[in-house]
VOMI-567929 format. One line per field, with one value per residue (C-alpha): x, y, z; residue in one letter. Coordinates in steps of 0.1 Angstrom, whole numbers. Example, Ala and Ser with C-alpha at 12.3 -4.5 7.8 and 13.67 -1.06 7.14 Angstrom:
! residues 2
east <- 123:137
north <- -45:-11
up <- 78:71
res <- a:s
! end
This chain:
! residues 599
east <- 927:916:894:865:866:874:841:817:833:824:789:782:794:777:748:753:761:729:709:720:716:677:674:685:668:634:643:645:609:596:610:595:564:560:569:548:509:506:529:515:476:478:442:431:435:426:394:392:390:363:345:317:325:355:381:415:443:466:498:506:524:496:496:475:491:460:429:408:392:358:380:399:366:350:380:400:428:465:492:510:486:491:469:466:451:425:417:412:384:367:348:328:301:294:255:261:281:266:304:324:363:385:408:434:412:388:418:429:392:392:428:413:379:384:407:405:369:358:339:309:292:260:271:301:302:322:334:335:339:301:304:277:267:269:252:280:285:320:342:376:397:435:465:480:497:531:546:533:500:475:436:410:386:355:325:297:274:238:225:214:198:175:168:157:137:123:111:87:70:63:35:56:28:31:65:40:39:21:-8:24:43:6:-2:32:27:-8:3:28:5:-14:10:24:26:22:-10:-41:-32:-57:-54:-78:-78:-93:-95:-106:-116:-125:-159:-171:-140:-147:-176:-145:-119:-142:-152:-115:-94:-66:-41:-65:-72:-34:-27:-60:-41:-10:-27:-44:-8:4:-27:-23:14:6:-14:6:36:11:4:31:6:-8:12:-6:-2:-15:-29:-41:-50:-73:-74:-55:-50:-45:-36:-37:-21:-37:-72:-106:-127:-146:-152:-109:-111:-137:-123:-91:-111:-131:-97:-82:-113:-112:-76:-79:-106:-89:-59:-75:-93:-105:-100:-105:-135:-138:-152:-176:-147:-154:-140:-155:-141:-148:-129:-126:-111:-83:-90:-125:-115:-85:-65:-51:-78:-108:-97:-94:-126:-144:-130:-134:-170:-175:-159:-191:-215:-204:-205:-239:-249:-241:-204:-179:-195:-172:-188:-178:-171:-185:-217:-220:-203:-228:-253:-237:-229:-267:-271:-247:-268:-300:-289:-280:-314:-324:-302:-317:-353:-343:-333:-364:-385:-362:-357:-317:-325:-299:-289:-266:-240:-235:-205:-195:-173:-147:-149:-185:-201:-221:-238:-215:-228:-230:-214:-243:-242:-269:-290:-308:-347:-354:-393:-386:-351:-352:-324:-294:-262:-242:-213:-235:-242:-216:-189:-213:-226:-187:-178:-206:-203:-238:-219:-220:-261:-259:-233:-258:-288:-269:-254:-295:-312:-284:-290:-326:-328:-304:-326:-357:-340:-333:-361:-370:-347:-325:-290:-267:-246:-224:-229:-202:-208:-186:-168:-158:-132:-153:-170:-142:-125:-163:-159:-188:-187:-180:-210:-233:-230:-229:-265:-278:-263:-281:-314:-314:-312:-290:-280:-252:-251:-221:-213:-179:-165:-151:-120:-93:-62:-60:-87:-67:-32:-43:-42:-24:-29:-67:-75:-54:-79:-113:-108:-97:-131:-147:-132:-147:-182:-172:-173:-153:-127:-121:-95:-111:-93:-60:-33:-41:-25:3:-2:29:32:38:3:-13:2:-6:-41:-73:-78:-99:-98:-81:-107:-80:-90:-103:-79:-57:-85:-99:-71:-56:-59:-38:-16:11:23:-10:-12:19:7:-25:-14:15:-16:-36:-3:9:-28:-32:10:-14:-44:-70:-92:-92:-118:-116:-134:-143:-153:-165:-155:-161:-125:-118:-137:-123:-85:-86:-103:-73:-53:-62:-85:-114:-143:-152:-179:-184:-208:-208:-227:-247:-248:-259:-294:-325:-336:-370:-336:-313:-338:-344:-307:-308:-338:-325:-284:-281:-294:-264:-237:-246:-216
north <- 44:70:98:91:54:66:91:63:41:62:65:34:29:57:42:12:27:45:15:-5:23:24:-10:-14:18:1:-33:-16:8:-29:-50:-17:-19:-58:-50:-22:-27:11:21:-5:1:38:45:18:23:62:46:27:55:75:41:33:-1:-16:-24:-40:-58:-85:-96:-136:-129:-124:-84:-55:-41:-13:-3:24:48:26:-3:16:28:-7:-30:3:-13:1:0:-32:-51:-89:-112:-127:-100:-100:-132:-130:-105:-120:-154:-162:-181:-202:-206:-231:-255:-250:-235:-212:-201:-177:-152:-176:-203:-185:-172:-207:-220:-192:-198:-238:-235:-200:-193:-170:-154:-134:-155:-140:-148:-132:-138:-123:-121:-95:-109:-74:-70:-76:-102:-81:-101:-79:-80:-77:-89:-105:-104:-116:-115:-113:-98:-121:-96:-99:-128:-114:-119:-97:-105:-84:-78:-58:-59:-37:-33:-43:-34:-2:-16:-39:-13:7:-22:-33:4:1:-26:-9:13:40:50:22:0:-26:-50:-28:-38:-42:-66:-83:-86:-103:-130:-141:-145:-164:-184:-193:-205:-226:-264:-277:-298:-293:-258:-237:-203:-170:-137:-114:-74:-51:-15:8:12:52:64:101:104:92:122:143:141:129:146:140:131:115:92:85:70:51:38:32:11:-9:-17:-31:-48:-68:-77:-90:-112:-122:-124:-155:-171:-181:-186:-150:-122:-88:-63:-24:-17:22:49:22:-8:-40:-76:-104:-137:-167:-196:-235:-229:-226:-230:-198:-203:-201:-169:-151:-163:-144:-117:-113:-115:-85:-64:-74:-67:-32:-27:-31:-12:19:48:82:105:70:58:35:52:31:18:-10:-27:-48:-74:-92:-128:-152:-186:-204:-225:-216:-179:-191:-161:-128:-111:-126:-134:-95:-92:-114:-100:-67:-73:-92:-62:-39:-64:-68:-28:-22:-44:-32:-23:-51:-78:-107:-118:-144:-139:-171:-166:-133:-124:-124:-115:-79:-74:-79:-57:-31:-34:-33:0:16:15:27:61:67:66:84:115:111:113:140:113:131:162:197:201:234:240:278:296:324:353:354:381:392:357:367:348:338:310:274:243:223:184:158:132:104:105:68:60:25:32:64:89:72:88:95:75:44:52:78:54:34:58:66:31:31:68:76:103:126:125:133:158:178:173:188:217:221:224:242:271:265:276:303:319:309:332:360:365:369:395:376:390:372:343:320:283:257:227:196:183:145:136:116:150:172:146:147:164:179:192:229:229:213:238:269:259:255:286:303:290:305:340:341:379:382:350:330:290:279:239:225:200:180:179:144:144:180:168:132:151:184:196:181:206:233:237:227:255:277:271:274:310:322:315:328:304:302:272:262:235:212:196:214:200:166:159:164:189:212:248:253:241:261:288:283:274:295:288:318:296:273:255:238:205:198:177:208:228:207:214:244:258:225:217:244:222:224:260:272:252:264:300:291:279:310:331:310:313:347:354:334:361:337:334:308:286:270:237:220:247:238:256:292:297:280:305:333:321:311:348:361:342:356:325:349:321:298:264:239:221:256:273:246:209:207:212:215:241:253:256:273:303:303:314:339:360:352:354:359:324:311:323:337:351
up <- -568:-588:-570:-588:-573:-536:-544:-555:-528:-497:-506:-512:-474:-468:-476:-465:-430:-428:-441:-412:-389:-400:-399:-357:-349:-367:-355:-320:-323:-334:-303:-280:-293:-292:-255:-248:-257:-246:-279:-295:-291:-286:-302:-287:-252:-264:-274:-245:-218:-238:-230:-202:-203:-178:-200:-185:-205:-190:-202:-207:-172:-154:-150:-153:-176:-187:-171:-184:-160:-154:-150:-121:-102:-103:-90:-75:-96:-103:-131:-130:-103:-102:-116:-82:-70:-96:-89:-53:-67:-101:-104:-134:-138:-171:-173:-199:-179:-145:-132:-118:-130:-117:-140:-145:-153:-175:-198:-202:-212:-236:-252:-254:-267:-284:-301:-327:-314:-289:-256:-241:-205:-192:-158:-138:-99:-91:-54:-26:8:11:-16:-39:-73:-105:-135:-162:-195:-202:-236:-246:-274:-280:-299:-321:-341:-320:-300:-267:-264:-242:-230:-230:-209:-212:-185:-193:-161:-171:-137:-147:-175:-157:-131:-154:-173:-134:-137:-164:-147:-117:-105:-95:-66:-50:-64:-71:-101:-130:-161:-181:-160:-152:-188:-194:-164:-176:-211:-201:-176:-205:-235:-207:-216:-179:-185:-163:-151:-133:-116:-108:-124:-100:-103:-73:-68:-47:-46:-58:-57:-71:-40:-14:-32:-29:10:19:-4:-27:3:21:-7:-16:21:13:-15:3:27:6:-12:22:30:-2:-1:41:21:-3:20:36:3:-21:-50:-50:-66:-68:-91:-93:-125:-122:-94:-67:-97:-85:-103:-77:-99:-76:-93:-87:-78:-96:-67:-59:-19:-19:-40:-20:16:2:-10:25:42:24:31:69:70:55:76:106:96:81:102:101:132:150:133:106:73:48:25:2:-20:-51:-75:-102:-106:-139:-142:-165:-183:-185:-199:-222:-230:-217:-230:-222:-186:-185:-200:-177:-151:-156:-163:-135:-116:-133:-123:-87:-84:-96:-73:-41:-21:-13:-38:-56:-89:-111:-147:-161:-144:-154:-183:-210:-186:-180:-217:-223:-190:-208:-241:-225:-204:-236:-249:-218:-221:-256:-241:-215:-237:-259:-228:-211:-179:-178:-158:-156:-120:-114:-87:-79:-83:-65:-67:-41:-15:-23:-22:-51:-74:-108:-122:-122:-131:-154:-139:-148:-130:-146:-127:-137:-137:-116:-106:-89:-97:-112:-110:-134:-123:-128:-167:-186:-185:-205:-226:-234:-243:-268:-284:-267:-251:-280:-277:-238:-248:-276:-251:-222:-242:-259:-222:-209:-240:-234:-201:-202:-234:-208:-177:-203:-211:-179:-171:-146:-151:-170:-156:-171:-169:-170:-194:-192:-222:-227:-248:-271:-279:-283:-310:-325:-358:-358:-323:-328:-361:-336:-310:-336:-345:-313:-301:-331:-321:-289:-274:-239:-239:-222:-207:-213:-222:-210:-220:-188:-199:-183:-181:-195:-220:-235:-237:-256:-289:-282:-320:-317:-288:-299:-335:-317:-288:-313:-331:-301:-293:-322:-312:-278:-260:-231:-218:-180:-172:-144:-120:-125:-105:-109:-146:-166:-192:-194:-191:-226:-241:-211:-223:-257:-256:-251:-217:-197:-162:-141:-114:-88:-77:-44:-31:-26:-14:12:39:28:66:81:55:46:17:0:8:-12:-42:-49:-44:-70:-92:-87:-90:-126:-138:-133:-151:-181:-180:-164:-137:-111:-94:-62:-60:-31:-4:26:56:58:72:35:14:34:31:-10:-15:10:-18:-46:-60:-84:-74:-49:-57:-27:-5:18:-5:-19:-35:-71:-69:-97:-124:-100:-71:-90:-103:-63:-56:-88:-73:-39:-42:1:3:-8:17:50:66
res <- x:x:x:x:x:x:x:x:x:x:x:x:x:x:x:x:x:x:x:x:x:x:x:x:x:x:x:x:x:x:x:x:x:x:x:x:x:x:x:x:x:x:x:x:x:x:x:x:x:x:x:x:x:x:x:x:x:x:x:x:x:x:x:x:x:x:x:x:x:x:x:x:x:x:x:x:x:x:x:x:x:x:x:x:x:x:x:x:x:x:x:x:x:x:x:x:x:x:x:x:x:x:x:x:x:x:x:x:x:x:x:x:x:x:x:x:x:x:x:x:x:x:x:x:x:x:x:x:x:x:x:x:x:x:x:x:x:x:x:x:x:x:x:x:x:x:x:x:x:x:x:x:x:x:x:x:x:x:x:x:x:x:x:x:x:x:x:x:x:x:x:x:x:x:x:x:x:x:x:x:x:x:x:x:x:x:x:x:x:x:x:x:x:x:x:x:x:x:x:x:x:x:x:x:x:x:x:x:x:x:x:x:x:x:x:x:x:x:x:x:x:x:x:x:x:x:x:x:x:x:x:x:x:x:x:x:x:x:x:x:x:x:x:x:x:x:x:x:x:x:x:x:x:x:x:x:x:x:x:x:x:x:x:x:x:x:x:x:x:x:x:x:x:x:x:x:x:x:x:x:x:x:x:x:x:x:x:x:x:x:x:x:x:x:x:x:x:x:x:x:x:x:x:x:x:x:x:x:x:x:x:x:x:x:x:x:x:x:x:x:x:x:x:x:x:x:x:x:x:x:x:x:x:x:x:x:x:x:x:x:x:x:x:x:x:x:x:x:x:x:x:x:x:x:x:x:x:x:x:x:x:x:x:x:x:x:x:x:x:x:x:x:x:x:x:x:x:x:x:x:x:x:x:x:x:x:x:x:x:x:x:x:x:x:x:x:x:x:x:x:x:x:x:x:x:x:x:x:x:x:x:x:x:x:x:x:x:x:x:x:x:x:x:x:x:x:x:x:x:x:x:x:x:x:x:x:x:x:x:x:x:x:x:x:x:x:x:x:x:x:x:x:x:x:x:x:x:x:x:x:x:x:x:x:x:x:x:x:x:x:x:x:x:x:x:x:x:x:x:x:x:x:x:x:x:x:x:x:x:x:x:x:x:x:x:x:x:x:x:x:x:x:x:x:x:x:x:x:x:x:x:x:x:x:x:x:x:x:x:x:x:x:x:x:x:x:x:x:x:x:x:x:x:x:x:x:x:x:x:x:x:x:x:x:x:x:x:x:x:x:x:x:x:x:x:x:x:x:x:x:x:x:x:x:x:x:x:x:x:x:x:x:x:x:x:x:x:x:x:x:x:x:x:x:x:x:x:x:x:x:x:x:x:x:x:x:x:x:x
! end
């Protein structure tokens, strides 16, 4: 054999050699990995822990043979655990067919019925020590890529979920049903196809709620509120076919299912105001609380919204009317519409004939007690009615845009007189004028006032626009450009009612605001409550960081006044120094400031 030969010989042996030493050491890498889903899945299970969901594989043995780290803290599970021991923890329930399989038997229903697609359950009871029900969703699939087969399982906890979802239908004062979840429950109540269905719609409130804050007091009025939560569920608790529901602040929806007969509704209704009643005192004497309610029937209102319509002007109807009435929409419905029509023709005489009168509550600088200015309120001095109160008709006058000609008669009289006590040489005050939300989205709000303010001389008396919190932050870019406008004409801006809203930090910061006026319901126990103490001298403290002033609404007490000026608040307005009284009063307290505060 030549050498040449031998040569080509060896390394085709060589070759050979090394081909078959590839092919075992592949062949073997192959056989490991069809043995070992870890080597074989590597990204997957690296996917898998990045996951929320519980993820576990089992092997066609029966073991655990991967768990990702969610999978571990729900079942407490380890490497290689028996599916035995699984079992004696998992049962899942098929909605579909009404039963209940355990691990063993679910993977064979799923290798029968499903075979080459994933199963899904909604259902999966999770059996604990204290036998707790989950809410988890359930798919499998398997690997059919190598003879041993694996299952899958994924459980994604949807508790969370329907917390969260439970949430939005809550009044989070009170954990009652909300309008949203109320909405939802009557629309549903009427697409239903259950023949002759009947049930009630009835909304209560509180009747003169803003009078109540202002005597009780924010607190006060939030325990009034809690009480009135228990009160109803007591009821309900008692009557399976009434489910409440807490719509906003002292609004409630009671819907009582099978009934249109009135004399049921309004022995329920009577109940629930004897109940609260009974449970709620002041200082051990029962205060004047009432509440009214307004009530309208299926099928005789036939959809969400005009039971809600109905009811709610039942609920208007039953108010004017006296405290602690029930009215019934289908006997007054049209009738308060007409009422509500009528009543704005009444408004518009009223301002032709100057019936809405300027009333002025003082306010004073803290520390001196000296005269500041007023805040500008109106009464409505009715030829048959008496005086009307405004409570009674701006909500109407809002509803149909009337408001803007209160707004420009109240801002003319208010210039009018100021240009009137200038002339007179009464030094200059500054009178507070409040501003609806209907006026400051007006656009031609800020021309209208430019006009009247050059028709009249006030000297260095000032105008400052009294807004809310909630009527500023609806259109943040809106109020940002109109109080800007107004700063040019200089007038001034106060915040009313700060506290009680939710306008951040940022947009006080940012807009022309000259003061803060804290509500009362911080102010009204500020010498017994230490909670309420600290926050309003963080309000004057924050409001003063801005470069305002601050107002403290609400005084009554003398050890009051004496404690917010201690505080730092710049000036005090309350009942102590006076109520809101008339024009001939008001010029009394300018020429005669002592009357206001004896100390």
């Amino acid at each position: 054999m030549s050498n040449e030969y031998q040569t080509i010989l060896a390394v085709v042996g060589g070759l050979v050699i090394l081909l078959l030493f590839l092919y075992k050491r592949e062949k073997k890498e192959i056989i490991s990995q069809k043995e070992d889903p870890a080597t074989l899945n590597a990204k997957f299970r690296e996917a898998c822990q990045l996951s929320e969901d519980a993820t576990i594989i089992i092997d066609r043995s029966g073991k655990v043979v991967f768990s990702n780290l969610s999978a571990k803290k729900l079942f407490s599970l380890s490497e290689n655990e028996s599916l035995q021991s699984l079992d004696s923890r998992l049962e899942f329930f098929l909605p579909n067919e009404n039963r209940t399989l355990t691990t063993s038997e679910l993977i064979e229903y799923h290798r029968v019925n499903n075979r080459n697609d994933s199963s899904f359950f909604n259902e999966v009871k999770l059996g604990t020590q204290d036998d707790k029900t989950l809410n988890l969703s359930l798919k499998t699939i398997r690997f059919a890529t190598t003879p041993q087969r694996y299952t899958v399982f994924s459980f994604h906890d949807r508790s969370c979920e329907k917390k969260l979802m439970k949430m939005h239908h809550l009044n989070p004062l009170t954990g009652l049903p909300n309008q949203m979840q109320a909405f939802s429950d009557i629309t549903r109540m009427t697409s239903s196809l259950a023949k002759n269905r009947r049930f009630a719609v009835m909304v209560i409130e509180l009747d003169n709620p803003s009078y109540f804050r202002s005597i009780l007091g924010y607190i006060e009025i939030g325990r009034i509120i809690d009480t009135l939560a228990h009160t109803l569920r007591e009821v309900a608790e008692e009557n399976p076919r009434l489910s409440i529901y807490h719509l906003n602040y002292v609004t409630f929806l009671l819907l009582v299912n099978e009934t249109n007969d009135f004399d049921e509704i309004y022995a329920l209704f009577q109940n629930f105001q004897q109940r609260f009643h009974t449970r709620y005192t002041q200082k051990g004497e029962e205060d004047n609380l009432s509440f009214s309610g307004g009530v309208s029937f299926y099928p005789r209102e036939k959809t969400l919204h005009e039971l809600l319509d109905g009811a709610y002007s039942a609920l208007a109807e039953a108010q004017e009317a006296g405290q602690g009435q029930l009215v019934v929409a289908d006997e007054s419905h049209e009738a308060t519409k007409d009422k509500e029509h009528r009543l704005n023709e009444e408004i518009k005489r009223a301002l032709e004939n100057e019936e809405i009168k300027l009333y002025f509550q003082p306010i004073l600088r803290a520390g001196s007690y000296t005269l500041f200015g007023a805040e500008v309120l109106i009464r409505w001095h009715h030829p048959e009615r008496g005086i009307i109160s405004p409570d009674l008709f701006i909500p109407i006058a809002e509803r149909s845009g009337l408001i803007l000609d209160i707004g420009r008669y109240v801002m003319k009289e208010a210039l009018r007189h100021m240009s009137s006590w200038n002339s007179f040489g009464f030094p200059p005050l500054t009178l507070n004028v409040n501003l609806s939300l209907r006026e400051l989205e007006d656009p031609d709000f800020v021309t209208n006032i430019a006009n009247l303010l050059s028709r009249y001389d006030i000297g260095d008396s000032k105008i400052k626009l009294e807004i809310t919190e909630h009527s500023s932050m609806r259109n943040p870019t809106l109020t940002h450009q109109r109080l800007q406008e107004l700063k040019k004409l200089d007038i001034a801006i106060a915040l009313d009612d700060f506290g009680t809203g939710y306008s951040s930090f940022a947009y006080l910061a940012e807009f022309p605001i000259e003061t803060l006026k804290i509500d009362r319901g911080f102010v009204s126990d500020i010498n017994q409550n230490p909670d309420n103490r600290h926050i309003v001298t963080s309000m004057i403290r924050l409001g003063h960081a801005l470069g305002m002033t601050i107002v403290a609404e609400g005084i009554e007490t003398v050890d009051d006044a004496k404690t917010l000026s201690n505080l730092g608040a710049d000036f005090l307005q309350g009942y102590l120094f006076s109520k809101p009284v008339s024009q001939l009063e008001f010029q009394y307290f300018i020429t005669h400031p002592d009357a206001l505060f004896k100390r």
